[in-house]
C-alpha positions as a printed Julia matrix, in Angstrom:
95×3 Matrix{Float64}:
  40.94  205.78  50.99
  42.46  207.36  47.7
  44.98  209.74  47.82
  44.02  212.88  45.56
  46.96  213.95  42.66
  47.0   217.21  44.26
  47.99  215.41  48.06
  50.63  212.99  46.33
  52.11  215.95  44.19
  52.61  217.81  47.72
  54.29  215.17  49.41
  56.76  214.31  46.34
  57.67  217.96  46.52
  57.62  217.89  50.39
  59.94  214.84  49.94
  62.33  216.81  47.41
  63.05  219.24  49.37
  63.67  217.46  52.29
  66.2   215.35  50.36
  68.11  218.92  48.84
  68.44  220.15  52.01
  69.76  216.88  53.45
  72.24  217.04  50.7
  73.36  220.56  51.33
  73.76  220.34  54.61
  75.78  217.36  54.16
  77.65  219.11  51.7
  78.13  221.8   54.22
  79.42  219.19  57.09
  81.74  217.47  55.05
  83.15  220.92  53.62
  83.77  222.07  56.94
  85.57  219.05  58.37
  87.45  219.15  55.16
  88.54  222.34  56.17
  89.02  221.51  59.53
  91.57  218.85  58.82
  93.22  220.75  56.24
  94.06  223.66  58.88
  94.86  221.31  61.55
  97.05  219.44  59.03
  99.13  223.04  58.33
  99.25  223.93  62.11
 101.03  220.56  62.31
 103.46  221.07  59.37
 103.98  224.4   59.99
 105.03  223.41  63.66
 107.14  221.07  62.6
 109.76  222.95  60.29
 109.76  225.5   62.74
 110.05  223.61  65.66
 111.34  220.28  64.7
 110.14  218.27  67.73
 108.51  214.77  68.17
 106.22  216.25  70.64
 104.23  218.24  67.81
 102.18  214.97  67.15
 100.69  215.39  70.45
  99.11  218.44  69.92
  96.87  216.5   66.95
  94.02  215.32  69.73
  93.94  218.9   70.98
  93.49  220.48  67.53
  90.58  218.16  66.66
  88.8   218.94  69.81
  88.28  222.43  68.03
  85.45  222.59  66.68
  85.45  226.42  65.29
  87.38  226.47  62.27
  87.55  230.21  62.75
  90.24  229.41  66.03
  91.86  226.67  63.79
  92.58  229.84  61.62
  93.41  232.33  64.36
  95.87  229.34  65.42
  97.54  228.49  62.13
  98.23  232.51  61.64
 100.02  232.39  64.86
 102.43  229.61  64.43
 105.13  231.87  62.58
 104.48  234.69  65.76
 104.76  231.74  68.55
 108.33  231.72  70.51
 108.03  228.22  71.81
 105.75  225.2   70.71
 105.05  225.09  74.59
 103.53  228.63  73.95
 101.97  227.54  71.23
 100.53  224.58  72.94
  99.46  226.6   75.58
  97.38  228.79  73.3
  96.06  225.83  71.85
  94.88  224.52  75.59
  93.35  228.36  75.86
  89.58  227.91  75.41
């Protein structure tokens, strides 16, 4: 059976978008864990001058359990407000 030009020209288009919108939302995932490591990368500096403690480093798994980059932010505006890195880590443990 013979495909007609009008059948293969939908299915090439059909294919192209398919393939844009792969790549954007890839784009969009690898933006976002970009992001996501940058802010959990501050938090972590950030604790450290202000805290100067080995047990910062510990804190890393909990951060990348975060998945909303919006609490990564909320978090890495309250590191200059938190008392104690044990009240920070406590926030952090806050879900």
């Amino acid at each position: 059976m013979q495909e007609s030009p009008f059948f293969r020209e939908y299915i090439q288009e059909a294919e192209e978008r398919g393939l844009e919108r792969g790549l954007e939302r890839g784009l969009e995932r690898g933006l976002e864990r970009g992001q996501k490591k940058c802010a959990i990368d501050l938090i972590l500096e950030l604790l450290s001058e202000q805290f100067q403690s080995e047990a910062i480093q510990t804190l890393k798994p909990d951060l990348e359990r975060i998945d909303d980059l919006d609490r990564l932010k909320q978090l890495l505006r309250a590191v200059p407000k938190t008392p104690s890195l044990e009240a920070f880590t406590k926030s952090v443990r806050e879900i």
